[in-house]
The first five atom37 places (N, CA, C, CB, O) and aatype in JSON, in Angstrom:
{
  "aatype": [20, 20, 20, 20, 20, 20, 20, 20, 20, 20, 20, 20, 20, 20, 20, 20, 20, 20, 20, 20, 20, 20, 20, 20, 20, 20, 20, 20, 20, 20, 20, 20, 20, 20, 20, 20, 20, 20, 20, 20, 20, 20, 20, 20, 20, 20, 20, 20, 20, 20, 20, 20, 20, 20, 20, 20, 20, 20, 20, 20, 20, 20, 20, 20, 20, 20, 20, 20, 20, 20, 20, 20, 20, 20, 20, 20, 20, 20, 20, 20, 20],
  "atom_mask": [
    [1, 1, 1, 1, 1],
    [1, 1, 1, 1, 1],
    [1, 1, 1, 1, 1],
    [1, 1, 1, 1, 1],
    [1, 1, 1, 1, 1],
    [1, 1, 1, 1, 1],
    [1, 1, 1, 1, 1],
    [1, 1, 1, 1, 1],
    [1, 1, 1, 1, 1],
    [1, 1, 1, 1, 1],
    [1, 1, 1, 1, 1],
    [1, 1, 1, 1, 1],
    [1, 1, 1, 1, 1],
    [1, 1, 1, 1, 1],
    [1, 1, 1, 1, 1],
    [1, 1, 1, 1, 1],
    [1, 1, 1, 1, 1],
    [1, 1, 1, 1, 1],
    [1, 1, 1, 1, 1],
    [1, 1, 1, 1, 1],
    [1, 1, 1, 1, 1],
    [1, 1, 1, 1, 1],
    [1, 1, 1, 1, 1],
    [1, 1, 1, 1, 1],
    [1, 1, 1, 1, 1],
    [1, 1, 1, 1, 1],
    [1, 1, 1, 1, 1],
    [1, 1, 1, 1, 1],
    [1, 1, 1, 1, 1],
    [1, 1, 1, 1, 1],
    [1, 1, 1, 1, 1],
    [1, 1, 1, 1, 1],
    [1, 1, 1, 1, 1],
    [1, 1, 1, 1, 1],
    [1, 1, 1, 1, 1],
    [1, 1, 1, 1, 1],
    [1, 1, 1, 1, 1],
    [1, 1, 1, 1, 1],
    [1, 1, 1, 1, 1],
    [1, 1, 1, 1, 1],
    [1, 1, 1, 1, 1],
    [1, 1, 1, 1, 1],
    [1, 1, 1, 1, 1],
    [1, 1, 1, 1, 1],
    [1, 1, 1, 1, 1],
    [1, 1, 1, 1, 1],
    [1, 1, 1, 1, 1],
    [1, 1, 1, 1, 1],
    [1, 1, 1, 1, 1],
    [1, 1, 1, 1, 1],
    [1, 1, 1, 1, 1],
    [1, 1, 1, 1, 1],
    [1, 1, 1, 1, 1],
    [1, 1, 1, 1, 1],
    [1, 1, 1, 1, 1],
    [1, 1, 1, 1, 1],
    [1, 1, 1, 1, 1],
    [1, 1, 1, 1, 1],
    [1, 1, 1, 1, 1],
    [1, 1, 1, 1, 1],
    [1, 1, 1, 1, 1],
    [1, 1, 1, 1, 1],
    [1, 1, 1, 1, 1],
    [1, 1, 1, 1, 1],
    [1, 1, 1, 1, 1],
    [1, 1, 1, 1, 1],
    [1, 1, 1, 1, 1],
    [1, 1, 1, 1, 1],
    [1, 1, 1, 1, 1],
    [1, 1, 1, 1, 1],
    [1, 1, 1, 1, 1],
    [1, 1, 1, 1, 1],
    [1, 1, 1, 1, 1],
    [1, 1, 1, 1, 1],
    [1, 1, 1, 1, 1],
    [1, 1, 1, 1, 1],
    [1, 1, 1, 1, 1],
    [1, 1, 1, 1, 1],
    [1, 1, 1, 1, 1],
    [1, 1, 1, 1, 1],
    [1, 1, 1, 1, 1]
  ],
  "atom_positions": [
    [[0.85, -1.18, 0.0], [0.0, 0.0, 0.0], [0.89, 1.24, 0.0], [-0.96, 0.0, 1.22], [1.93, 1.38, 0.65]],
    [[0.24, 2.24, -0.95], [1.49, 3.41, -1.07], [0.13, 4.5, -0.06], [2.18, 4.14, -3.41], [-1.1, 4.38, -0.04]],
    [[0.86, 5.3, 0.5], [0.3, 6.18, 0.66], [0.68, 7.8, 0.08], [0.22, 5.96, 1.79], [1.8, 7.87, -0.44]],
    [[0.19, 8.61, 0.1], [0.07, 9.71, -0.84], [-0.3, 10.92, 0.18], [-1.11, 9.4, -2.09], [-1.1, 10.83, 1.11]],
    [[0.42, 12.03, -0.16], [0.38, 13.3, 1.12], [-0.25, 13.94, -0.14], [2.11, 14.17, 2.09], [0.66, 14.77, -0.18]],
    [[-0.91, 14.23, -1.04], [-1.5, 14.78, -1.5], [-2.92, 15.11, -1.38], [-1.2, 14.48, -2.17], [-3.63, 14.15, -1.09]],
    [[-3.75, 16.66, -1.59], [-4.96, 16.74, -1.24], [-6.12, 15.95, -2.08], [-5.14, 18.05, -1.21], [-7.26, 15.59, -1.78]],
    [[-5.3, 15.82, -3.3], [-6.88, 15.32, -4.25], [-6.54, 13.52, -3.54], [-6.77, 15.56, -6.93], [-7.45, 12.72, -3.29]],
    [[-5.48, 13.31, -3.4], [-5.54, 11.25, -2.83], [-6.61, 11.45, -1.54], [-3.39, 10.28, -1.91], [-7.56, 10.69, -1.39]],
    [[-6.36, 12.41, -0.77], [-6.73, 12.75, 0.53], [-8.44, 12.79, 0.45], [-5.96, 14.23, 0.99], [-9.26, 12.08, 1.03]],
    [[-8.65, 13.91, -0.51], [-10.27, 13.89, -0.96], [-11.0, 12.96, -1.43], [-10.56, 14.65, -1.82], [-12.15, 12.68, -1.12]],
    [[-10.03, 12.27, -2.53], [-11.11, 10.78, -3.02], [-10.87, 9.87, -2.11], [-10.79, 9.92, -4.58], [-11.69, 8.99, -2.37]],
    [[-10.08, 9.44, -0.94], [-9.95, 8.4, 0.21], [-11.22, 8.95, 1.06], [-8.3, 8.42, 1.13], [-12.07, 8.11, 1.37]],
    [[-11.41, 10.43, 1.49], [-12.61, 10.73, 2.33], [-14.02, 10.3, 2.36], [-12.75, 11.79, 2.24], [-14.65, 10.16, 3.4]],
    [[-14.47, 10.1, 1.2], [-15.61, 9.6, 0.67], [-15.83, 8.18, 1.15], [-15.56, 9.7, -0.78], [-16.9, 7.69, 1.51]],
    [[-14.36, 7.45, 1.08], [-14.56, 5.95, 1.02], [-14.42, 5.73, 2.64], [-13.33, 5.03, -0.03], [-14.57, 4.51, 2.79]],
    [[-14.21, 6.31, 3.89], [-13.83, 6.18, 4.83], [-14.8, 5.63, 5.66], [-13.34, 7.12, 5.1], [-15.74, 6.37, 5.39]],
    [[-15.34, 4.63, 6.72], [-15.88, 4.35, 7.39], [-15.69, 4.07, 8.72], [-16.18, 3.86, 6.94], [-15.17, 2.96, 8.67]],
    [[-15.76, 4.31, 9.61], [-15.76, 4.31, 11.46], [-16.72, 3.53, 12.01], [-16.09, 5.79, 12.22], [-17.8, 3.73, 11.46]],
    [[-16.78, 2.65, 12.93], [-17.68, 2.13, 13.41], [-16.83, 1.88, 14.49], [-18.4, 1.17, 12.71], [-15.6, 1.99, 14.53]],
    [[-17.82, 1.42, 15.6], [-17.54, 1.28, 17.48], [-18.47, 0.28, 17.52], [-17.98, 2.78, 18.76], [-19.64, 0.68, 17.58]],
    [[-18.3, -1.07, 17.52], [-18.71, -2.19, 17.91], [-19.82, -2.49, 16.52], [-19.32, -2.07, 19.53], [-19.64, -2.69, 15.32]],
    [[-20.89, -2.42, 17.32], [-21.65, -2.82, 15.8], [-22.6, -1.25, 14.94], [-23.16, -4.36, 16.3], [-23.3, -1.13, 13.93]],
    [[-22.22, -0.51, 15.78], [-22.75, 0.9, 15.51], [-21.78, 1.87, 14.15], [-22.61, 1.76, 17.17], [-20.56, 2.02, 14.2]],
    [[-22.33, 2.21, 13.47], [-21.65, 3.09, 12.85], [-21.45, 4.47, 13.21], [-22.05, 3.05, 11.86], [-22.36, 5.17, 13.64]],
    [[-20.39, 4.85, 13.05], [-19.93, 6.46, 13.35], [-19.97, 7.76, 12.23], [-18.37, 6.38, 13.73], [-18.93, 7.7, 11.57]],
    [[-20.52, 8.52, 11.95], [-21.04, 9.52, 10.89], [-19.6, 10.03, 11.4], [-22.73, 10.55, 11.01], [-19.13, 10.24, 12.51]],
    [[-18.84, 10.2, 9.33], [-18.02, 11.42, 9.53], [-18.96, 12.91, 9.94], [-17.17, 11.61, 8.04], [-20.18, 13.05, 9.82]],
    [[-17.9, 14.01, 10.5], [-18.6, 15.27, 10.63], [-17.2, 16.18, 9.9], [-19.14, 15.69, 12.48], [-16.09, 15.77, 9.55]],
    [[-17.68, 17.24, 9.87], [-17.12, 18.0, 9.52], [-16.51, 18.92, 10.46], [-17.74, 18.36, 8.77], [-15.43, 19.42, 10.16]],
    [[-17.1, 19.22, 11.61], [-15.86, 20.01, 12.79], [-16.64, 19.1, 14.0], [-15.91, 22.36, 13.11], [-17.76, 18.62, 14.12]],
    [[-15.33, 19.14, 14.86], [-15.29, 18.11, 16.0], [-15.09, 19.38, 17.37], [-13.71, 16.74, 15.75], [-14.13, 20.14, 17.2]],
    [[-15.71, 19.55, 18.29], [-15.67, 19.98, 19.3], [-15.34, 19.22, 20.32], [-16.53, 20.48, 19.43], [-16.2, 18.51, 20.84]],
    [[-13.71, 19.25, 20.87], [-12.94, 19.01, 21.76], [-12.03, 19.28, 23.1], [-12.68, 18.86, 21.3], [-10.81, 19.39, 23.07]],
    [[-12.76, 19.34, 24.15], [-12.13, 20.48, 25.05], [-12.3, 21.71, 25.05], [-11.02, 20.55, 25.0], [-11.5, 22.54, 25.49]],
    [[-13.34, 21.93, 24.55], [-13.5, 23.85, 24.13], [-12.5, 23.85, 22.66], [-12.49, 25.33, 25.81], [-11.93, 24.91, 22.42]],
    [[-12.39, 23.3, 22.21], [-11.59, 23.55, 20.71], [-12.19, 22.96, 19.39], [-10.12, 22.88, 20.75], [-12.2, 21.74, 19.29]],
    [[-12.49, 23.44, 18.76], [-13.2, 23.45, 17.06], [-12.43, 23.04, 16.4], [-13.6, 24.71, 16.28], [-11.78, 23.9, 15.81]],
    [[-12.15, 21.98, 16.19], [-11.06, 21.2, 14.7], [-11.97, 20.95, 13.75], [-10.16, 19.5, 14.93], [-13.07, 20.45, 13.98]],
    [[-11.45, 21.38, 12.37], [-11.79, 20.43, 11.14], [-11.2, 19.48, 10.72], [-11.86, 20.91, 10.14], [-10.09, 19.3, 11.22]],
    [[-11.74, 18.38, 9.53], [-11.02, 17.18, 9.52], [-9.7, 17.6, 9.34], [-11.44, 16.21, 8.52], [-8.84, 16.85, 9.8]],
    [[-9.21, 19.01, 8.57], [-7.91, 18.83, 8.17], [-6.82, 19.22, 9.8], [-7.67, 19.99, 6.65], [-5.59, 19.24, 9.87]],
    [[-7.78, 19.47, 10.84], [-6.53, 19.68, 11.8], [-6.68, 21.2, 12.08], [-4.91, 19.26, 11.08], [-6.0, 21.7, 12.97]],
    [[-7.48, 21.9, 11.4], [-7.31, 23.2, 11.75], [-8.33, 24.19, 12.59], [-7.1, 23.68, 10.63], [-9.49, 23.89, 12.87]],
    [[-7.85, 25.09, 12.85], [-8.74, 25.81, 14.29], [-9.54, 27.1, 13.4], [-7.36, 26.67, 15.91], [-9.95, 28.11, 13.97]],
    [[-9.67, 26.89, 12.17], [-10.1, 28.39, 11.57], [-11.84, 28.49, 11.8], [-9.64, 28.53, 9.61], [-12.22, 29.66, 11.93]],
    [[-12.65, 27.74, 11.85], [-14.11, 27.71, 12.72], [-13.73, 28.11, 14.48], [-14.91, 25.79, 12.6], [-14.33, 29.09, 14.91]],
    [[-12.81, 27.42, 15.39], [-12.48, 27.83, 16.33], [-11.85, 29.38, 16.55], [-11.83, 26.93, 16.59], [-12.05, 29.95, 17.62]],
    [[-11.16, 29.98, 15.55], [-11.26, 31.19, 15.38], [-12.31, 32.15, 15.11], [-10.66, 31.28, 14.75], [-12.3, 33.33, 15.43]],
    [[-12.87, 31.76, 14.72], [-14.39, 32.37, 13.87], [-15.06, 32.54, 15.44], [-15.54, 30.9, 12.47], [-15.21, 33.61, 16.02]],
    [[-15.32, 31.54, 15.82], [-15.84, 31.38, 16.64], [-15.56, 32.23, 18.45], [-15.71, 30.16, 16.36], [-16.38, 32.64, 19.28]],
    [[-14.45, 32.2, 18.45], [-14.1, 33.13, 19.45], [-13.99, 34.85, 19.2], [-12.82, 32.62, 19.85], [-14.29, 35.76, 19.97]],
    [[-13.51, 34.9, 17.99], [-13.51, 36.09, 17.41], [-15.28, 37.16, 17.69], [-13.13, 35.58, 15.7], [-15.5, 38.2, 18.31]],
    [[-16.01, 36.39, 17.03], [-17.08, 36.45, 17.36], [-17.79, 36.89, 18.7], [-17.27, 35.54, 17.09], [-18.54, 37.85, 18.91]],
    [[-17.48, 36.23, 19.28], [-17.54, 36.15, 20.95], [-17.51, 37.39, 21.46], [-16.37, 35.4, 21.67], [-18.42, 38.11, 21.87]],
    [[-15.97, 37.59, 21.35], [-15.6, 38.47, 21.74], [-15.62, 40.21, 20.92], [-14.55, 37.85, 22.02], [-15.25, 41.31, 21.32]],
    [[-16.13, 39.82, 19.88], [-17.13, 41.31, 19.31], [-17.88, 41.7, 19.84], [-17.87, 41.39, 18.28], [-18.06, 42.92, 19.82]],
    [[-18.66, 40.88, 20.56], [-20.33, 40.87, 20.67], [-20.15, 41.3, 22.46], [-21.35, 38.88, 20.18], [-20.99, 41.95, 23.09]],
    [[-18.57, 40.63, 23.18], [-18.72, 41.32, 24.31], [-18.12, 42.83, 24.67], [-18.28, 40.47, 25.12], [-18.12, 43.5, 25.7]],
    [[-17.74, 42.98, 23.65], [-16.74, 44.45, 23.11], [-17.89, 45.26, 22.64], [-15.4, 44.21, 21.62], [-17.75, 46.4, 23.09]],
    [[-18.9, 45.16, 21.95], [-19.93, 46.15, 21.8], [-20.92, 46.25, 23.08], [-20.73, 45.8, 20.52], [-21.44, 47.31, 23.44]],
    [[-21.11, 44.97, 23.74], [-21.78, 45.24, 24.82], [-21.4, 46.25, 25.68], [-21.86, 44.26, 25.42], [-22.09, 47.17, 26.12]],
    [[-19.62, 45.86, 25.99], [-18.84, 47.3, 26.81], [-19.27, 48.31, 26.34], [-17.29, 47.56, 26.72], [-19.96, 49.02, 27.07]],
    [[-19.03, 48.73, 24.99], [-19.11, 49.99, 24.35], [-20.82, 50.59, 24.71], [-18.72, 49.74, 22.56], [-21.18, 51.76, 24.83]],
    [[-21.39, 49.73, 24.79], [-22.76, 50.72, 24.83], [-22.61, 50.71, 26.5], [-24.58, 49.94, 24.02], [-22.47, 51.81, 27.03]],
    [[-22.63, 49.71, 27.22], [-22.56, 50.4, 29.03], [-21.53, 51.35, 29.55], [-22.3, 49.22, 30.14], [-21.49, 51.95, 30.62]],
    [[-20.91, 51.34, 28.78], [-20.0, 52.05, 29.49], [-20.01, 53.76, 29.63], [-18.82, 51.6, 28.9], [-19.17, 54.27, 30.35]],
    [[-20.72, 54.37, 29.11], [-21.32, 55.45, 29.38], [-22.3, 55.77, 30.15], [-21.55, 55.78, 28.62], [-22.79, 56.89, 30.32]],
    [[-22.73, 54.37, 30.78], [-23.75, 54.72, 32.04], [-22.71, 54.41, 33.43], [-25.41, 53.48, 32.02], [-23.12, 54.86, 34.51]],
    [[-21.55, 53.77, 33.43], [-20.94, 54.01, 34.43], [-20.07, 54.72, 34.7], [-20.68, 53.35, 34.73], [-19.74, 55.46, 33.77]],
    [[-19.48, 54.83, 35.7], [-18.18, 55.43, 36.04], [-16.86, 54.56, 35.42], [-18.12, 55.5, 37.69], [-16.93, 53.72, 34.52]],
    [[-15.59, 55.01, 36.15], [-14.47, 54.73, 36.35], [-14.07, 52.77, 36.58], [-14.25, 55.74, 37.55], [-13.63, 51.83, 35.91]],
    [[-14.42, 52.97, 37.52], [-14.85, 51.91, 38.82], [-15.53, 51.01, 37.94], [-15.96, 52.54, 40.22], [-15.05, 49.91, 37.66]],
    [[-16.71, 51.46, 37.44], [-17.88, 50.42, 37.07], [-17.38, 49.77, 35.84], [-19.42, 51.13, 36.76], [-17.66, 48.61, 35.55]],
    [[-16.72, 50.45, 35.22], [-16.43, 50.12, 33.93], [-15.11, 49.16, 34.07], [-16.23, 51.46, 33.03], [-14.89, 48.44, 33.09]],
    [[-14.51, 49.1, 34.83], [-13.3, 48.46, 35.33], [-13.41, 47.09, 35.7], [-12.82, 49.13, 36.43], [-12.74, 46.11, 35.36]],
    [[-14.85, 47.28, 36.79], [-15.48, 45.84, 37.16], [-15.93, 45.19, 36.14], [-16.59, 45.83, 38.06], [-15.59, 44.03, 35.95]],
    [[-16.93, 45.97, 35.15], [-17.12, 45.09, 33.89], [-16.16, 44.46, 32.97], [-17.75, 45.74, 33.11], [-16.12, 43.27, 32.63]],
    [[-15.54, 45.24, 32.68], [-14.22, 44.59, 32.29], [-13.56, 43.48, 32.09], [-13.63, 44.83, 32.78], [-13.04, 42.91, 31.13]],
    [[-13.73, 43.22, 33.57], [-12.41, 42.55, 34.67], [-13.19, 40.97, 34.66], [-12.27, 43.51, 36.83], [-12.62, 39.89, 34.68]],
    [[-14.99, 41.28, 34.58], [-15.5, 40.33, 34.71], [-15.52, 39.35, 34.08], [-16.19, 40.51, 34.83], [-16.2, 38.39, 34.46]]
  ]
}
């Protein structure tokens, strides 16, 4: 058996791939959530990026709009939180 580091060997082997755990079969997926970490089959974190990135927009605009109803202090605690 030769094996092949190439993407198109890599793509037509994917199709043919099957997993099973006793007598159950296992569905490939397409991203695996592990420990708090987002892999795709190829190994990579770019959905896990997406994904935190995200996150942390959404808690960065939240700051931005409270933070003119607090102070110094208040805004520090939010922050921090």
């Amino acid at each position: 058996m030769v094996v092949s580091q190439s993407s198109a060997a890599m793509a037509a082997m994917a199709g043919k791939l099957s997993l099973s755990f006793g007598a159950a079969a296992l569905p490939l997926q397409e991203d695996v959530k592990i420990l708090g970490m987002e892999m795709d089959q190829g190994l990579r974190f770019d959905s896990h990026v997406k994904t935190i990135a995200k996150k942390a927009s959404h808690r960065i605009s939240a700051l931005r709009r409270m933070a003119s109803f607090l102070d110094r202090k208040g805004r520090l605690l939010l922050y921090k939180a």
